[in-house]
C-alpha positions as CSV (number, residue, x, y, z in Angstrom):
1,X,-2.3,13.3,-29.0
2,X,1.0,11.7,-28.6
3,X,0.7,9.5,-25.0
4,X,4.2,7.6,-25.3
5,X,6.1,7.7,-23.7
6,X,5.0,9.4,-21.1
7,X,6.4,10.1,-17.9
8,X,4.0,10.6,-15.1
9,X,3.9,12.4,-11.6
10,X,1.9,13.1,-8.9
11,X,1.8,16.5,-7.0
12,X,3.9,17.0,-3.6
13,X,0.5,18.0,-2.5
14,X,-0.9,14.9,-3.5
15,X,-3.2,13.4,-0.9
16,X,-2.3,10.7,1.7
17,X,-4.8,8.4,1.0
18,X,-4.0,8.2,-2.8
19,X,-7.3,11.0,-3.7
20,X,-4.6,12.0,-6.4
21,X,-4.0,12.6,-10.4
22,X,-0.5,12.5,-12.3
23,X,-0.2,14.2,-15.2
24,X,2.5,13.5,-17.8
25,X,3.8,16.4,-20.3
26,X,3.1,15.3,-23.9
27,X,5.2,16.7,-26.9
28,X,1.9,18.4,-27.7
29,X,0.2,18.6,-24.3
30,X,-0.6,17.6,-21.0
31,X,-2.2,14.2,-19.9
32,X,-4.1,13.6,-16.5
33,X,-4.8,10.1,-14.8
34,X,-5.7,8.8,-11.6
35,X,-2.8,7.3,-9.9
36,X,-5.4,4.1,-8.5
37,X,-5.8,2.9,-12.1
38,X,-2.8,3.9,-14.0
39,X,-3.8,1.5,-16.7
40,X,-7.4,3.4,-17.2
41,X,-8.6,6.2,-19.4
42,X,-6.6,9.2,-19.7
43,X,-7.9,13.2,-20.9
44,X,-5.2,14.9,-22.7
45,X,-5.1,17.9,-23.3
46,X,-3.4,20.8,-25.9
47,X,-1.5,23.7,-24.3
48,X,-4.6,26.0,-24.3
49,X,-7.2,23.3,-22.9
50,X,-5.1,22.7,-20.5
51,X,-4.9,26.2,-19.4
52,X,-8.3,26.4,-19.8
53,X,-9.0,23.1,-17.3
54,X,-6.4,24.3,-14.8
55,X,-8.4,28.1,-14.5
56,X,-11.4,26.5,-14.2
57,X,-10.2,24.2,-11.1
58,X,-8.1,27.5,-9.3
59,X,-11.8,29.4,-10.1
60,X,-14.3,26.7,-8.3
């Protein structure tokens, strides 16, 4: 997957404390990171993964 450039955000919802992700919208995708170690490892993900992850989150 295509990660640059991405452009990367955190929720509104986001956590105080920085307990947060961003995720960045790829040209074929979606990217996730935590926003403490922005230069780490990132999971990308196509369209249907990425539905996939999110109803697995809203169902737990």
């Amino acid at each position: 997957m295509d990660r640059a450039p991405a452009v990367w955000r955190k929720s509104s919802r986001s956590d105080a404390n920085g307990q947060c992700v961003e995720v960045a919208d790829l040209r074929d995708g979606v990217a996730v990171r935590d926003s403490k170690d922005k230069s780490g490892p990132t999971l990308a993900f196509d369209a249907r993964g990425w539905r996939t992850f999110i109803d697995f989150l809203k169902s737990n």
